[in-house]
N, C-alpha and C positions, 0 to 999 in steps of 0.2 A: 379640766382642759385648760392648756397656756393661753390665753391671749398675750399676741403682739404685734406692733406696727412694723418691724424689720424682723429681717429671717435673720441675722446676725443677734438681737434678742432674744428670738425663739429661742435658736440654739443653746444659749448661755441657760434660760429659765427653763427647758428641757432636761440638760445637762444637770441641772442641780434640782429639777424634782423627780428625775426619773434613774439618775444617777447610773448603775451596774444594771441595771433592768435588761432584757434585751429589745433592742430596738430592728435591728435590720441585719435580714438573712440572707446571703446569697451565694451562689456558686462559684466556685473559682474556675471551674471545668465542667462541660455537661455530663460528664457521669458522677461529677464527686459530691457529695451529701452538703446540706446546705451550712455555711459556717458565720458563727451568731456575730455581732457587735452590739455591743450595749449604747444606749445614750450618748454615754459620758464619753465612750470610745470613738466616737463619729464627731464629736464635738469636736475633739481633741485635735483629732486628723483634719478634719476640716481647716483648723486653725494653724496647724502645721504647715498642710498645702499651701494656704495663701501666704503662709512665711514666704515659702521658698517660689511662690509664684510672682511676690514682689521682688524678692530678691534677685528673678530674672530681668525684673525692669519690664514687669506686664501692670503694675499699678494702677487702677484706670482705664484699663485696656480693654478691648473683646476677645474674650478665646473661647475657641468651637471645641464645642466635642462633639467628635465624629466617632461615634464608638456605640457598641452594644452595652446592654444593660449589665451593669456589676457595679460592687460596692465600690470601686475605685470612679465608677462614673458619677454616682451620688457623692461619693467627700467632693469630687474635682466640681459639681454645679455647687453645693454648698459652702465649697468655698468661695470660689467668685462670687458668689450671690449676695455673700453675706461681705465680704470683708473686701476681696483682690481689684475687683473688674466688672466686667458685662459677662455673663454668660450668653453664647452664642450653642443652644445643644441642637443638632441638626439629624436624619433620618441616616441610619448606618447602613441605609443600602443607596443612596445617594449613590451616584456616578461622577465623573469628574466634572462633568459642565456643568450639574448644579453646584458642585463646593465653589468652583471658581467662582460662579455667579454671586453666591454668598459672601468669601472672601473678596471679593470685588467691591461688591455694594458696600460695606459696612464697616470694612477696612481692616481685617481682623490681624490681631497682631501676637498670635500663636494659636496650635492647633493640636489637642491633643487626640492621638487616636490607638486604633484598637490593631490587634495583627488580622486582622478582618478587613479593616478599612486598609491595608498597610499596600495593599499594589495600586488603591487611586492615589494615596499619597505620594508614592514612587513617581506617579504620571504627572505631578505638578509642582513635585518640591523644584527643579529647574527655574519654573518661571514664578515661583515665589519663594526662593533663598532667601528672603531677608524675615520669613516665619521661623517661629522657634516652634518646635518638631517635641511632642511628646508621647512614648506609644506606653500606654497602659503597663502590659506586660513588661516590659523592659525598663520603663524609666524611674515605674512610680514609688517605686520601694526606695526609689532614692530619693525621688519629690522629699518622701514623709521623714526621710532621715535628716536630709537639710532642715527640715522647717522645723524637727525637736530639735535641734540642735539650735537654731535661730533662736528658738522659744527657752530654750535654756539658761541657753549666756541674758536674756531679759528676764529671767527668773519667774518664765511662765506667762509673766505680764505683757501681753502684744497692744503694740502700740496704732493699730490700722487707724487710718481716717475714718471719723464714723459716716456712715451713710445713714439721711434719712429717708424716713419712711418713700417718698417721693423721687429718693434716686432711683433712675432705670437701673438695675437689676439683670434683665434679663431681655436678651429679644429675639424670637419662636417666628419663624418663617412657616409662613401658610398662605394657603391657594386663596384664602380672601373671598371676598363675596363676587369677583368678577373671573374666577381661575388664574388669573395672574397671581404670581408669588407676591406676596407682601413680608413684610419682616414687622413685629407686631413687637411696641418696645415694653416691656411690663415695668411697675414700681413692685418693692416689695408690698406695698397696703393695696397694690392690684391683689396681687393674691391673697393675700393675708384676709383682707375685708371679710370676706364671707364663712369664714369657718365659725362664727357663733352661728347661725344660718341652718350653716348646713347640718352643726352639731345639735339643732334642735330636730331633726327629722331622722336622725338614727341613733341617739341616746348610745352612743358608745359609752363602754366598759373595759376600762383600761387592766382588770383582773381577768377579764374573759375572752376580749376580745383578739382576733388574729386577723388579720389580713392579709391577702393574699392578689399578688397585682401581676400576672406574666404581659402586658402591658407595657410601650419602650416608653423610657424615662423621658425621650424629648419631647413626647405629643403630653399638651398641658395637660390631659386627665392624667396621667401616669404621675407624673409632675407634681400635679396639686397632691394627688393622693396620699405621696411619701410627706408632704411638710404637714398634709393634715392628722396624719397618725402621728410626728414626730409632736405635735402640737396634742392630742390626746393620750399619748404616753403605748401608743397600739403597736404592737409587733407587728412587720411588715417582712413579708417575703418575699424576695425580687428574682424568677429564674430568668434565664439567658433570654429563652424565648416561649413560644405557646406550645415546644412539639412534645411535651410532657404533664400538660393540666390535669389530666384525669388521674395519675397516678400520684402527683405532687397532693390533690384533693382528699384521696384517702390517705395520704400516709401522715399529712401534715394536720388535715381536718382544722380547715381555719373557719372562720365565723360569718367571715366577710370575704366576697370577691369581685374582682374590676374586671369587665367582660364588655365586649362589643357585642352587637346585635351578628356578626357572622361569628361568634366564639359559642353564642347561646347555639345559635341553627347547628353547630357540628355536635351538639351534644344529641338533641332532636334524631339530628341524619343517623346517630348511631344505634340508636334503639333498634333492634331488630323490627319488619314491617310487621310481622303477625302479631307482639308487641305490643307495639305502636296503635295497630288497628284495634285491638282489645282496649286501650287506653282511651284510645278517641269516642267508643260506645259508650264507653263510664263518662266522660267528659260529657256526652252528649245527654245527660238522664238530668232532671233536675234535681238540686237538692242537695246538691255535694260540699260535701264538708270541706274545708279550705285543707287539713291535713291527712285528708283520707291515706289510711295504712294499707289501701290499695298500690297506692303509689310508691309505696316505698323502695323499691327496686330502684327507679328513676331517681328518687332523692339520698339514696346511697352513692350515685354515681360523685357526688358531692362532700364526702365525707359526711362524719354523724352528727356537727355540731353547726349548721351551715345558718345563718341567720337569716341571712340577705346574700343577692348579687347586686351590686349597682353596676348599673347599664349604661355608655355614653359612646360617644363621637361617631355615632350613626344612628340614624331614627330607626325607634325600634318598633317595627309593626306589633300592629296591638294584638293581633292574634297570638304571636309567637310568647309575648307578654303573658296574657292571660292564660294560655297551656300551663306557662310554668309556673303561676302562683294557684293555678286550681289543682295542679299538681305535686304542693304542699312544698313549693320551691320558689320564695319572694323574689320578686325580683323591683329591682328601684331604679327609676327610668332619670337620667340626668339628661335635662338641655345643656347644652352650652358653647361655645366657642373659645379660642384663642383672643380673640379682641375685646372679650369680657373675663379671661383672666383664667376661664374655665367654667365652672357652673353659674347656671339662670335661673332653672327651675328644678324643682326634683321631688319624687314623691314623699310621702310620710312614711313610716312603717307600718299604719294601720290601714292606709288609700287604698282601696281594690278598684283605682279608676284606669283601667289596662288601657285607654285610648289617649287620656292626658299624658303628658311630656313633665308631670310632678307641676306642683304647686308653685310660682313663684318667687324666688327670694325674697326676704324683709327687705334687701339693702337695695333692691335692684325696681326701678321701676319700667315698665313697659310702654310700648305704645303701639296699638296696628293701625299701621299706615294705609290708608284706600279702602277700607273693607268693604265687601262685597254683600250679598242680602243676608248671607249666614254668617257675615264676621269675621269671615276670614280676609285676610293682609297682610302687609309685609311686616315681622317682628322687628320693630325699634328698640334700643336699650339704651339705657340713663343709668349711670350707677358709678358708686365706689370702684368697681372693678373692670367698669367700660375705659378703653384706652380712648386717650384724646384724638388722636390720627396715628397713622403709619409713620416709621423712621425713616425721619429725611424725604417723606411724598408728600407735598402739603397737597399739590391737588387731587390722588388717591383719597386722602382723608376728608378732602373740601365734599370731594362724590357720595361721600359716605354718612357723614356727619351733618345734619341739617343745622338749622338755624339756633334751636331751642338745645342743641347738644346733643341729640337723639342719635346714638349709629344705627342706620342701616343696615339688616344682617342678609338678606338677600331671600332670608328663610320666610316661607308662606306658614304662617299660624292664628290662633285666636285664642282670647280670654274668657272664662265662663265668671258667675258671677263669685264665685269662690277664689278666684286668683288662679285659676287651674290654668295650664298653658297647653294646649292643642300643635302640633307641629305635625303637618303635612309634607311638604320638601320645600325644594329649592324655587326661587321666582326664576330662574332660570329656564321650567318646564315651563313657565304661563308661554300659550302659542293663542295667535290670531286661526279661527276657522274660517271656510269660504265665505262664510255669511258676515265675515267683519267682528265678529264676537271672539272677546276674549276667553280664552278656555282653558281651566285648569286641571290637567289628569290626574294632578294627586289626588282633588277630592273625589274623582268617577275612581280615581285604583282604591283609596280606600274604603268606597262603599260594596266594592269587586270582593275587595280580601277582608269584607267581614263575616263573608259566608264562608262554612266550617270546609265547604265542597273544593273551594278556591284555594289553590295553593298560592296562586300570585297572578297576576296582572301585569300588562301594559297597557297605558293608552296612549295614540298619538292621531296626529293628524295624517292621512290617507288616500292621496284621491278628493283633497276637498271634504272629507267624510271623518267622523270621530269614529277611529277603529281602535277596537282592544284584540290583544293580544292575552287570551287565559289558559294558565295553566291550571289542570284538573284532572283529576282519577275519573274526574264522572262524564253519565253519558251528555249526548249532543241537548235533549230534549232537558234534563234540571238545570244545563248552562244557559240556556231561552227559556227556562221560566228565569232565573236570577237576572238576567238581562234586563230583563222584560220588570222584573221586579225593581231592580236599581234605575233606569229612567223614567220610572213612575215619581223619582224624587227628585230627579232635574228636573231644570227648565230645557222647553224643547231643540234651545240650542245647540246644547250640548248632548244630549242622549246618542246612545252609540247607536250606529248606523248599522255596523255589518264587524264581523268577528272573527277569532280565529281560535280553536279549540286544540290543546296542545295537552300530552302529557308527560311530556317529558319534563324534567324540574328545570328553573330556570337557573343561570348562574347568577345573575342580577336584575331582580325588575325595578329596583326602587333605586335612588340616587344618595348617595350622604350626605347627610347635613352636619352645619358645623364644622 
C-alpha cells in the first residue's frame, strides 16, 4: 500500500507503482460494458485537466461538480484535489436552490456538469454568467486535449504550485449535526490519515482484489473509497447508478462492495418469502456454521469470490448485519461522517460483533459526552481527520467543537472496553416524557429489533405515554410477551406504556446517522 500526505503524491507514487495495471472502470452509457483506465492513464488525465483548468484562470478556485458518477467525474475531483483548486462535488439530483445556495456561499468560480444536471444549469446560468460552464459530455474531451497539449509544449514537466498536506482540498456540504447544510472544508491528510487504519482491518490484496462501489462519488464514503484502492493498487468499478447491482455482481464478481444499510435490505426484500422463511428456521437452530452451503443460493446472489461488504452512511441495524454474516456473507460495518473525513470505526475481518459500529481507529480518539447508566452519550471526535470547524461559520464550529477540540457528532453511542463503538442514532430523537425524564427510543427500538419476530420499531412519545410502534408477522400475545420482556430492562420511566401491532413493512423506522 502507498502511503501519502497529499492526493497530488498519491497520484504520482500510484502511477509509478501501479503503472498499466488497471485501475478504474466505468460506463460511458447505461447499457455499454464497463471501459478499463489504468493507473498511469488517470494520473495522466488528472494532470492534463488541471492544465487546462488553470489555463481557464480557475487556479485556486472552487469548482462544483454537479454531475453523476463517471470516469470523467473522478479525473475532474482528482484533478482539483491534487493540483488546480478546491473541489466543490455536490448531490446530481440537487435542484436549483440548493446549487445557488452552494454557489452563493462559497463563491464558486466554475461548474462542471452532466447532461443530466443540464436543465437546472439552463435555470441559472442567467443570474450567474460570470461561471465558466463545463458539461461532461460535450466539453471534456477537449478539457483533456488542451491540457496534453499544455503538458507537451513543458515536456510533460507541470509546473502547479504544490499544495500541502494541510491545503483545503476539498469541501463536501452536509446536513451537519443540526440539519442545516454545513459545507465541511477537508485537507488532503484529512483523508489521507486513516488509510493505514483502515488497511489493517481488511488486509487488501492488490493480486486479488476488486471493488465494487455503485455509491456517488460526492458522499465521502464513495470518495474515500476510490483514493483508498487508488492507494492499494485495487481495481475499482464505478457504475452510473444502483439500478444494475445484482447483475454487475455476477458478471464482474468483485471481492469487495460499498453498500448502504437500504442496498443490503433490497437484497433481503428479494429473496422469495418461502425462501426466506426456510432460511430464517436454519438461522434460528443453533450451531451454524458461519459458511453454511445451505446458504449458498443467497451468497451467489453476490458473485463467487465476494469477501466482504463494507457498510456506511447509515446505521446498520444489527439484525439485518448478523442475517448476512451467519449467512456466509461478511459484512463490515463503517461509522463515520463528513467532518471526520469519512471513517471512525469499523470492524475487523474476523469481528462477529453484529451490534458494534467496528472497532475504533488508531488515529481517532473518542469521547461520550453525558453518559447515561449504560454509557451511552453523545459521540465526540479528536483526530487527524476531524475538521477544525465549518467553512467560513465560526460560530456553527464554536456549537460543535468544545473546549479540549472534541466535535460534537450529535450521534448517541458508547465504548465497550475493546474500543468497539456502539451507535444507536441521532441526539436528535432524545425527547423529554411527561414525567420530566429524558428518553431515548433508539435504545427501547433497539432492544424491540433484537427479537428475530420484530421486523422493526418505532418509539415516540404519545399522549404523555412511551408508545411503540411494531412491526411484526407475529401474533398479538408473543408481541406482549416481548414487551413485557424488554421493559423488564428499563427503568420504570421509560418502559412502554401501550402499543401498536402492525404488519405491514415499514418504509423507515430508524433515522441516519452520519
Amino acid at each position: 500500500m502507498i502511503y501519502a500526505e497529499t492526493i497530488s503524491d498519491l497520484l504520482v507514487k500510484a502511477s509509478e507503482a501501479y503503472s498499466d495495471r488497471p485501475f478504474l472502470f466505468s460506463r460511458k452509457k447505461e447499457n455499454d460494458r464497463f471501459v478499463r483506465h489504468s493507473f498511469k492513464t488517470i494520473a495522466k488525465d488528472a494532470q492534463a485537466a488541471a492544465e487546462a483548468f488553470i489555463e481557464l484562470g480557475l487556479e485556486h478556485k472552487k469548482i462544483m461538480i454537479y454531475a453523476e458518477n463517471s470516469y470523467e467525474w473522478a479525473v475532474s475531483d482528482l484533478a482539483i484535489t491534487a493540483y488546480a483548486g478546491i473541489s466543490v462535488p455536490v448531490d446530481s439530483d440537487w435542484m436549483s436552490l440548493d446549487i445557488c445556495e452552494i454557489l452563493d456561499k462559497l463563491k464558486v468560480s466554475a461548474v462542471i456538469y452532466s447532461k443530466k444536471t443540464e436543465p437546472t444549469i439552463n435555470e441559472i446560468k442567467d443570474k450567474y454568467s460570470a461561471l465558466k460552464y463545463i458539461c461532461i459530455e460535450d466539453d471534456f474531451v477537449d478539457i483533456l486535449r488542451r491540457g496534453r497539449k499544455l503538458l507537451e509544449a513543458k515536456n510533460g514537466n507541470s509546473e502547479f504550485l504544490e499544495k500541502t498536506a494541510n491545503n483545503i482540498c476539498k469541501i463536501i456540504s452536509t446536513s451537519g449535526t443540526s440539519g442545516h447544510p454545513k459545507s465541511v472544508p477537508l485537507t488532503s491528510w484529512n483523508i489521507l490519515s486513516s488509510h493505514e487504519f483502515i488497511n489493517r482491518r481488511i488486509d487488501v490484496d492488490n493480486d486479488i482484489d476488486v471493488c465494487y462501489c455503485p455509491l456517488d462519488l460526492h458522499h465521502i464514503f464513495g470518495n474515500y473509497a476510490l483514493l483508498y484502492c487508488l492507494a492499494c493498487g485495487v481495481p475499482f468499478y464505478l457504475p452510473k447508478s444502483t439500478s444494475r447491482i445484482a447483475e454487475d455482481l455476477s458478471n464482474l464478481n468483485p471481492t469487495f462492495m460499498l453498500a448502504t444499510p437500504s442496498i443490503l435490505k433490497t437484497f433481503i426484500d428479494a429473496i422469495p418469502e418461502k425462501l426466506m422463511d426456510k432460511y430464517m428456521k436454519k438461522l434460528a437452530k443453533p450451531g451454524l456454521f458461519f459458511s453454511e452451503s445451505y446458504f449458498e443460493e443467497f451468497q451467489k446472489l453476490f458473485g463467487s469470490r465476494m469477501r466482504a461488504i463494507v457498510c456506511s452512511a447509515a446505521k446498520l441495524p444489527a439484525k439485518l448485519k448478523d442475517t448476512y454474516c451467519k449467512m456466509g456473507v461478511r459484512v463490515l460495518e463503517i461509522y463515520g461522517l463528513t467532518e471526520a473525513s469519512g471513517p471512525v470505526s469499523m470492524d475487523y475481518m474476523i469481528d462477529k460483533f453484529a451490534e458494534s459500529s467496528g472497532v475504533v481507529l488508531e488515529g481517532m480518539e473518542i469521547m461520550i459526552s453525558d453518559p447515561d447508566e449504560d454509557g451511552y452519550g453523545e459521540i465526540a471526535l479528536r483526530g487527524e481527520g476531524v475538521v477544525q470547524g465549518y467553512y467560513k461559520n465560526l460560530s456553527s464550529s464554536i456549537t460543535f467543537i468544545d473546549d479540549d477540540g472534541f466535535f460534537h457528532t450529535g450521534d448517541i453511542g458508547k465504548l465497550d472496553s475493546s474500543n468497539r463503538l456502539y451507535v444507536l442514532g441521532r441526539i436528535s430523537r432524545i425527547v423529554i416524557a411527561g414525567n420530566g425524564k429524558h428518553l431515548a427510543p433508539h435504545k427501547i427500538e433497539s432492544l424491540l429489533d433484537g427479537y428475530d419476530e420484530i421486523t422493526s420499531s418505532l418509539v415516540y412519545i404519545k399522549d404523555d405515554c412511551v408508545f411503540a410502534k411494531i412491526f411484526s408477522p407475529e401474533s398479538g400475545s408473543r408481541i406482549m410477551e416481548i414487551v413485557e420482556e424488554v421493559n423488564s430492562k428499563l427503568p420504570a420511566y421509560s418502559r412502554i406504556q401501550s402499543y401498536d401491532l402492525s404488519k405491514e413493512t415499514p418504509s423507515s423506522a430508524h433515522q441516519n446517522v452520519g
